[in-house]
C-alpha positions in Angstrom: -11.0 26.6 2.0 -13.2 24.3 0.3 -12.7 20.6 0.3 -11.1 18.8 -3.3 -13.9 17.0 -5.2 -11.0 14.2 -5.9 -8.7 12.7 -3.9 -5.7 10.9 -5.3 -4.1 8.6 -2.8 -0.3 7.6 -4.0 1.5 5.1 -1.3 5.0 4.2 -2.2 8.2 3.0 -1.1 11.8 3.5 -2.6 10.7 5.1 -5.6 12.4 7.8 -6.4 13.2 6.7 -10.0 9.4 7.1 -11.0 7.3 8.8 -8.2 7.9 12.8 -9.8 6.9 11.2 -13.0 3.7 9.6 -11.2 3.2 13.4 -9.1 3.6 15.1 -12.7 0.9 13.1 -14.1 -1.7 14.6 -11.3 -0.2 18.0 -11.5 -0.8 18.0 -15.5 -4.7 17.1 -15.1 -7.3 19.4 -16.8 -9.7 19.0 -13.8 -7.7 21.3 -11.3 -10.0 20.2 -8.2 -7.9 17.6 -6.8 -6.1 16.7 -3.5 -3.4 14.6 -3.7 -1.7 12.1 -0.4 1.4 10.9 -0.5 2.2 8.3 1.3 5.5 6.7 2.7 5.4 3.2 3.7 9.3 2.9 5.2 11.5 4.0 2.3 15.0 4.2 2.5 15.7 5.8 -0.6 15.3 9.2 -1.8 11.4 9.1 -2.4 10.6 10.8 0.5 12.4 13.9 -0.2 10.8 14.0 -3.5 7.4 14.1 -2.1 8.2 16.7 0.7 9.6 19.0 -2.1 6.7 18.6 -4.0 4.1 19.4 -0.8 5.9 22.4 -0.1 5.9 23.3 -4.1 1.4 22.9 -4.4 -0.6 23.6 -1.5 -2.8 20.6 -3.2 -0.3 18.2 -2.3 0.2 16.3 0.9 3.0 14.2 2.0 2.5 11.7 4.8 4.8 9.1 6.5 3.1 5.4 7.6 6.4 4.7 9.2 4.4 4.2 13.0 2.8 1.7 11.6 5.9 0.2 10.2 5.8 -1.1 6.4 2.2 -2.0 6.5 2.1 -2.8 2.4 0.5 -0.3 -0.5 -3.3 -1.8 1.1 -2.1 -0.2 4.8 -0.7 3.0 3.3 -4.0 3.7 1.2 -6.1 2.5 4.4 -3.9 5.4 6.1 -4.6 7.9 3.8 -8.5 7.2 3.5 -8.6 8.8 6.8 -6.7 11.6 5.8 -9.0 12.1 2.5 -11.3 15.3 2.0 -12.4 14.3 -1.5 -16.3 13.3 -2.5 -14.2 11.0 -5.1 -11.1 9.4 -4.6 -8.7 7.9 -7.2 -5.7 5.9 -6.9 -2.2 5.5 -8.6 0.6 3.7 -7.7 4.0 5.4 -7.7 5.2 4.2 -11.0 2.1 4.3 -13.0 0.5 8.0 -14.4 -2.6 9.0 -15.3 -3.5 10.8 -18.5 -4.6 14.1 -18.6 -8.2 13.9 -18.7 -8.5 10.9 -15.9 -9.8 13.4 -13.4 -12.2 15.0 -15.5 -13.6 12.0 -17.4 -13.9 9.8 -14.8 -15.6 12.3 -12.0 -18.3 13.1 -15.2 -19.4 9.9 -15.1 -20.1 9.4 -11.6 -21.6 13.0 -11.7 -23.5 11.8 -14.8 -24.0 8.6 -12.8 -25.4 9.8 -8.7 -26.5 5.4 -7.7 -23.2 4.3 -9.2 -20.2 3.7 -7.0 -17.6 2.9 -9.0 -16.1 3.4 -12.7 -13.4 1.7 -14.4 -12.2 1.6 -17.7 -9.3 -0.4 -19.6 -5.7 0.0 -18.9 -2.8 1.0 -21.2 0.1 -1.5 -20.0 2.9 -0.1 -20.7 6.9 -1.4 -21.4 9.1 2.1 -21.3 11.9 -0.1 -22.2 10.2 -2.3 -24.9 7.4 0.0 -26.5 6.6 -2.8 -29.0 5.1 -4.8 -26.1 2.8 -2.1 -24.8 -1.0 -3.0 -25.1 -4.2 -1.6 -24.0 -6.7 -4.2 -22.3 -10.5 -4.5 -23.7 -13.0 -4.2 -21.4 -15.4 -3.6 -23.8 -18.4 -1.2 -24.1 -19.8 1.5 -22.0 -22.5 -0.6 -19.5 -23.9 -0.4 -16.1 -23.6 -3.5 -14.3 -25.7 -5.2 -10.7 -24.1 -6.4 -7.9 -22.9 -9.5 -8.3 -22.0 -9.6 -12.0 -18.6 -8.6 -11.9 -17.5 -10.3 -8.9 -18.8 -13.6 -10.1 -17.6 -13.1 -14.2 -14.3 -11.1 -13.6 -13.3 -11.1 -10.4 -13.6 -14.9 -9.7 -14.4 -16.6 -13.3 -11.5 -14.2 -14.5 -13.5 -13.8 -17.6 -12.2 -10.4 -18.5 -9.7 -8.0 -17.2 -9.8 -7.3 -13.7 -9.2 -3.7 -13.5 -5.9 -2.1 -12.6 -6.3 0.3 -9.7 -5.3 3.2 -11.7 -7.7 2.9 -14.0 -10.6 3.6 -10.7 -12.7 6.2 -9.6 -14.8 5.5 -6.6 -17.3 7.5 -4.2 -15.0 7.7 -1.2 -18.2 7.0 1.3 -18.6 3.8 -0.5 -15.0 2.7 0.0 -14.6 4.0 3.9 -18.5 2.4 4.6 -17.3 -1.3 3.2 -13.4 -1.2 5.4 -11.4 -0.3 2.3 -8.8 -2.8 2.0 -7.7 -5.8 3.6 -4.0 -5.0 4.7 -2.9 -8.4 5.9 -2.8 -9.2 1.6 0.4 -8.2 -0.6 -1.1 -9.1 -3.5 -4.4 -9.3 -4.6 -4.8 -6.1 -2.4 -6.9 -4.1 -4.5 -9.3 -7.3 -5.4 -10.5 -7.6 -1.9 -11.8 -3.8 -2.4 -13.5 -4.8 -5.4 -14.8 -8.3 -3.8 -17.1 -5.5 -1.1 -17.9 -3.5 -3.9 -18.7 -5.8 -7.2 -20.9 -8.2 -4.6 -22.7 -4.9 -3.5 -23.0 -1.9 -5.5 -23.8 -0.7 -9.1 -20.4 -0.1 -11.7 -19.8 1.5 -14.4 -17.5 0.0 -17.1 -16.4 3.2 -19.4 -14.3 2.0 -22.8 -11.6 5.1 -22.4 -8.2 4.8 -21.3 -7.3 6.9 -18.5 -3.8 5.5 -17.0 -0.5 3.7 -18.1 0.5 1.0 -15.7 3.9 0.7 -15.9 5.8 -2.1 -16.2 9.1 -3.1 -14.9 10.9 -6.0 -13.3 11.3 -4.5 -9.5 7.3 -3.9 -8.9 5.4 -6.2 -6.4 4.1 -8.6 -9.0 7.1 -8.6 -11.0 8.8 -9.9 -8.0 6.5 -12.1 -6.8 5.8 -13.9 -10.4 10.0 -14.6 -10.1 9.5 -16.0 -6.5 6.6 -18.2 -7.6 4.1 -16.7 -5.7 2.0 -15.1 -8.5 1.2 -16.1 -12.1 -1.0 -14.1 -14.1 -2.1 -16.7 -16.5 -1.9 -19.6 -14.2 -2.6 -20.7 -10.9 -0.6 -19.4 -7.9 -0.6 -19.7 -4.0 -1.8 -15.5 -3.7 -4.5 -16.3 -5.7 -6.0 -19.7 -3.2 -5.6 -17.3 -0.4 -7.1 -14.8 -1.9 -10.5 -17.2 -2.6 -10.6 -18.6 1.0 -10.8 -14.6 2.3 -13.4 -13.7 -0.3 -15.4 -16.7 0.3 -15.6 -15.8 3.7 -16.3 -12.3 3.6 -19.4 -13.1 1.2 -20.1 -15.5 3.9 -20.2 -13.5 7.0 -21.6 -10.5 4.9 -25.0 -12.5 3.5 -23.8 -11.8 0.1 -22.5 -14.9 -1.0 -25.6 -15.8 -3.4 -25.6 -18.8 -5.7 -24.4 -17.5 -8.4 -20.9 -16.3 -6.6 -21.6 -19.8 -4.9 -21.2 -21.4 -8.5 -18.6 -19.1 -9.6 -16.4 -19.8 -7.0 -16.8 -23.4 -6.8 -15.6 -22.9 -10.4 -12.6 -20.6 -9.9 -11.8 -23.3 -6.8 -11.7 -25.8 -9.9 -9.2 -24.2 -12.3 -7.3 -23.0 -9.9 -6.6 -27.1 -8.4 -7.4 -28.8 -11.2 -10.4 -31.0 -9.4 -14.0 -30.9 -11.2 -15.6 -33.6 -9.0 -17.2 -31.0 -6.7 -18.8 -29.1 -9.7 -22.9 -28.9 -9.5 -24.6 -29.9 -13.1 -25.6 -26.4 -12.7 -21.6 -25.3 -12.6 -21.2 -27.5 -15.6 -24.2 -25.5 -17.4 -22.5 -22.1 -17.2 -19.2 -23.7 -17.6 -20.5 -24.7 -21.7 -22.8 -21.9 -22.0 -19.7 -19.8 -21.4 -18.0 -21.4 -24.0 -20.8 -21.5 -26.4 -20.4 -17.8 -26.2 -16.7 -17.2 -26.7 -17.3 -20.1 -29.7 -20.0 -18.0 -31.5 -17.9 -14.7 -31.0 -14.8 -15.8 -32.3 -16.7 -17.4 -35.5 -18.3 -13.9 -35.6 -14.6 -12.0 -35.9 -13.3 -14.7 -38.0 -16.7 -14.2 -40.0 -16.1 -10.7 -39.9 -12.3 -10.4 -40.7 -13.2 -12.4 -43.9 -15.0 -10.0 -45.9 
């Protein structure tokens, strides 16, 4: 039997309200050359049987339990199934989020299109099920090829754009596996320290279609944590300070922390505390010439809306 071109790695715990849903979306895709792991990290629930009914159902399916490692988190459970992973490609979705139809296909195009790039992303639909009317799509702008460190420095730390939602990747598995995968001792930000390695290293793709729905719903991870204080999306948080002191030393240690990330983060050290004194004159260049640009595209929209 020949090895899957794609494998989708799904870790979950006690989600038997959406994981068939999540399982469906995979099952539905028009690329049919696709493995998909299931993982278990400690559920109590019913999920579990859903997953082993499912395995037994599609020979493409595999269901796996974590549970000797106890819960190690949705980083520990992926980690676990990278082993497992036949794939050249490998995607991921959480248990309450789906992918289109086309993900697959689309995405494992491009990097076929694509042989020196490691990794494609495009933008997100977020999506309410209970509240449609809040639902939005994020922009992430064109179709472009980006150098290492670019999006580490402008997205990842400056936070100026979209970080992008780990459905919404496709990644050479060699890549991911060569640089550790992810850092399991983080709840959140789990998925940024993957893309920390790879921005500050490797080529990406940014594509402009949608290929996933990330579900929202008030018992996720960051739903929870954004109620205990831990996490704010728009503002600073505790995960996030941990978060810089971990990447700061992995650029460190890894001679990839070059002076632009070396600006950027003093920056994203700034915002998130509030203190400018340690800012270089070069910081407080990019700082304005940033603003300069969001200034002069604004004025173009308003320009444009006008006529």
């Amino acid at each position: 039997m020949n090895s899957p071109r794609i494998s989708v790695i799904t870790p979950y715990r006690d989600a038997s309200l959406y994981l068939g849903a999540a399982i469906a979306s995979v099952e539905a895709q028009s690329f049919a050359d696709w493995e998909l792991l299931l993982v278990d990290d400690g559920s109590i629930d019913d999920s579990r049987m859903i997953a082993d009914a499912r395995a037994a159902a599609d020979p493409r399916i595999r269901s796996f339990s974590n549970a000797p490692n106890g819960r190690s988190g949705a980083a520990g459970a992926r980690n676990f199934a990278l082993k497992q992973a036949a794939g050249e490609y490998v995607a991921f979705l959480d248990a309450d989020d789906i992918f289109l139809p086309d993900k697959l296909a689309h995405q494992s195009a491009k990097l076929d299109a694509f042989p020196d790039v490691a990794m494609v992303y495009g933008p997100t639909h977020w999506w309410y099920p209970d509240d449609p009317a809040l639902d939005w799509i994020e922009n992430v702008g064109p179709e472009a090829l980006y150098d290492a460190p670019y999006l580490l420095d402008e997205i990842v730390l400056l936070l100026h754009g979209h970080v992008p939602c780990i459905c919404a990747v496709m990644m050479r598995k060699s890549i991911v596996c060569d640089r550790g995968g992810f850092e399991d001792q983080f709840r959140l930000y789990e998925d940024q320290t993957l893309w920390v390695k790879v921005f500050s290293s490797e080529k990406i793709l940014i594509d402009a279609v949608v290929t996933a729905q990330y579900r929202q719903h008030g018992s996720s991870v960051s739903a929870i944590s954004v109620r205990e204080g831990e996490y704010d999306r728009m503002g600073p948080h505790p995960a996030r300070s941990a978060f810089l002191d971990w990447a700061e030393t992995y650029l460190r240690d890894h001679a990839l922390y070059r002076a632009s990330s070396r600006s950027a983060m003093r920056r994203a050290r700034a915002a998130l505390s509030g203190k400018y004194a340690a800012l270089k004159v070069r910081d407080w260049t990019a700082i304005l010439a940033y603003r300069s640009r969001r200034m002069r595209r604004g004025l173009l929209r308003r320009l444009q809306g006008s006529r």
